[in-house]
VEXDRENMAR-731772 format. One record per residue (C-alpha): x, z, y negated. Coordinates in nm, 4 decimals. Each point is the difference from the previous one (the first is absolute). Example, Ala and Ser with C-alpha at 12.3 -4.5 7.8 and 13.67 -1.06 7.14 Angstrom:
// VEXDRENMAR-731772
REC|1.2300|0.7800|0.4500
REC|0.1370|-0.0660|-0.3440
This chain:
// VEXDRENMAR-731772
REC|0.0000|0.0000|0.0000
REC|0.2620|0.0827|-0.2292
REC|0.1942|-0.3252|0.0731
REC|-0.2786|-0.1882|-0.0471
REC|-0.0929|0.1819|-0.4167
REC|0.3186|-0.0968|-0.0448
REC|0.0068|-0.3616|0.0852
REC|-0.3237|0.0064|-0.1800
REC|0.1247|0.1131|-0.3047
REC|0.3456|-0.2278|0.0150
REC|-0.2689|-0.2660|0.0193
REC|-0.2203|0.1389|-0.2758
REC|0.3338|-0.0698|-0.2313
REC|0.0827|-0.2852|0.1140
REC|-0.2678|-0.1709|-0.0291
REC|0.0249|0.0867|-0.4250
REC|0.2671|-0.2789|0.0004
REC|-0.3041|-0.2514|0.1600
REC|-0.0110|-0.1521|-0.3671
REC|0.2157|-0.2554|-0.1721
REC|0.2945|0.2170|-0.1130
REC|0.1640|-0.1333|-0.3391
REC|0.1987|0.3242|-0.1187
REC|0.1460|0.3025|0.1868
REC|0.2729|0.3130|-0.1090
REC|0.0502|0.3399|0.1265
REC|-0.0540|0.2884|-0.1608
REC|0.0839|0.3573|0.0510
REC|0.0321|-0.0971|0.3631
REC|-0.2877|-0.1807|0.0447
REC|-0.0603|-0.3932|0.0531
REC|-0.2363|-0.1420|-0.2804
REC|-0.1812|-0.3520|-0.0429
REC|-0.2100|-0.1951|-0.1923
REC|-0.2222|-0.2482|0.2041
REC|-0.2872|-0.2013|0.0157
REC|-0.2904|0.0656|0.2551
REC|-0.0936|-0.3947|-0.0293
REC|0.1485|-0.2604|-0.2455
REC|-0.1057|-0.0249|-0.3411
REC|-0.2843|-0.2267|-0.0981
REC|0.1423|-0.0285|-0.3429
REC|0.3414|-0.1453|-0.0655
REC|0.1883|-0.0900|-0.3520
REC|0.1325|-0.3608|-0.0591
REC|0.2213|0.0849|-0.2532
REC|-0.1496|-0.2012|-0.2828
REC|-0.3346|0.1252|-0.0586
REC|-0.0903|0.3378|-0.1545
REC|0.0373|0.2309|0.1895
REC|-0.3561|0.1730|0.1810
REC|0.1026|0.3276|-0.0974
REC|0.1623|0.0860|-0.3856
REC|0.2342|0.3196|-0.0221
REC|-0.3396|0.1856|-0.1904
REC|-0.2045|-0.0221|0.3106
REC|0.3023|0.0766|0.2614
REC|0.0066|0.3403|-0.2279
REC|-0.3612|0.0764|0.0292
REC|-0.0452|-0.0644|0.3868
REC|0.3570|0.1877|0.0188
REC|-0.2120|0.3325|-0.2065
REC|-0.2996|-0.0458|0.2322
REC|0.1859|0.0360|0.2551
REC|0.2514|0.2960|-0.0978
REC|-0.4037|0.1632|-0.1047
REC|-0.1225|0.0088|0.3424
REC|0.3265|0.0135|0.1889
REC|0.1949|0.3238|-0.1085
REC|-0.0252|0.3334|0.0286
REC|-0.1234|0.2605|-0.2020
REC|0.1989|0.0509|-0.3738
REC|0.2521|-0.3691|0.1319
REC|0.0241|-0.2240|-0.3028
REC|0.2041|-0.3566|0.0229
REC|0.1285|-0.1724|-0.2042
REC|0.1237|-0.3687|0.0386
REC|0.4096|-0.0486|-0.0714
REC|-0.0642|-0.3520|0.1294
REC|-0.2189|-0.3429|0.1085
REC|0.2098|-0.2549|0.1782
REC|-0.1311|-0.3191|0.0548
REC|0.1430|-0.1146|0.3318
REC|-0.0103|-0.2459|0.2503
REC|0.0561|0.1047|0.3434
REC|0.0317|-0.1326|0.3756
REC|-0.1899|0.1386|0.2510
REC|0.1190|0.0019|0.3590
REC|-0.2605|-0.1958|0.2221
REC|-0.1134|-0.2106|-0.3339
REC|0.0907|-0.3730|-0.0822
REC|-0.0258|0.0741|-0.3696
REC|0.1118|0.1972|-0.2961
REC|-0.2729|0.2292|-0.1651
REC|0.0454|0.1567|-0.3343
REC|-0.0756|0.3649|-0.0536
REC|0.0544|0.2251|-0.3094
REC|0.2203|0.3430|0.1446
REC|-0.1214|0.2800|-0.2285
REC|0.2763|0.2623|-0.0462
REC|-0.1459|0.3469|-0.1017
REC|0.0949|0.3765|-0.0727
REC|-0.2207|0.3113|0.0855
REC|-0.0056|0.3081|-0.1927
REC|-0.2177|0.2938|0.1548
REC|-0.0935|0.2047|-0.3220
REC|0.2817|-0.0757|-0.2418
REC|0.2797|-0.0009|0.2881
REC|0.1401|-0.2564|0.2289
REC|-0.1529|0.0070|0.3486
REC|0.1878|0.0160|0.3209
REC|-0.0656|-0.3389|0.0675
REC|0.0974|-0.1534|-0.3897
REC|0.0714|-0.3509|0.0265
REC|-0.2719|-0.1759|0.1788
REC|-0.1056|-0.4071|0.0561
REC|-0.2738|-0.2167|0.1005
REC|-0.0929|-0.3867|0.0006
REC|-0.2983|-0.1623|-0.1683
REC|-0.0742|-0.3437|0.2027
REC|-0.1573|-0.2681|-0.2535
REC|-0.3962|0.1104|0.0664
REC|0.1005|0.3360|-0.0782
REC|0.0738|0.1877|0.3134
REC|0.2016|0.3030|0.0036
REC|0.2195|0.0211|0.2795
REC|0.1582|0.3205|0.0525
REC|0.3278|0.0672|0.1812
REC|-0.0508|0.0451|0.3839
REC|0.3075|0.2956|0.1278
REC|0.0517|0.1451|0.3008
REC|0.2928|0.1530|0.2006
């Protein structure tokens, strides 16, 4: 039984990396990624306006940090990024703005400070994915 919670649970992780992964690091010992579940269904050619201006990257980026942290957390953005990246498994390119970000719980620096996400071009937040 024991054997078989843990082979369960190595496959639970695993299976987090089923996406398209376009960005990975460590940090404090763990393994973190960006990825997408499926491919985009909006893209960038390069010469049109872009779907998304800076102004609403920032406001999906403060709906987000609204709902998603905890208690007195506060962020505030250090950076947007537009980038093109590569995902394994995918033919193409897809652009994505990286939103770089500080939190402050109260009026001093929480444990975890310096902090990232990616907006896809409809204005998905993808959070990091980490694990062991």
């Amino acid at each position: 039984m024991r054997l078989l919670l843990v082979i369960l649970t190595f496959i639970s992780f695993n299976s987090l990396a089923d996406g398209f992964v376009f960005d990975s690091w460590s940090s404090k010992g763990k393994s973190c990624m960006f990825q997408f579940i499926a491919p985009p269904n909006l893209n960038w050619n390069g010469d049109s306006d872009l779907p998304l201006t800076i102004k609403e990257v920032d406001t999906i980026f403060q709906k987000w940090a609204l709902g998603n942290l905890k208690g007195n957390e506060k962020a505030h953005v250090v950076s947007f990024n537009l980038s093109s990246v590569a995902p394994e498994g995918l033919k193409n390119n897809y652009w994505i703005f990286k939103v770089g970000y500080v939190v402050f719980n109260g009026n001093v620096p929480s444990k975890q400070f310096n902090r990232k996400l990616v907006i896809d071009l409809t204005g998905k937040v993808i959070e990091p994915i980490c694990r062991l």
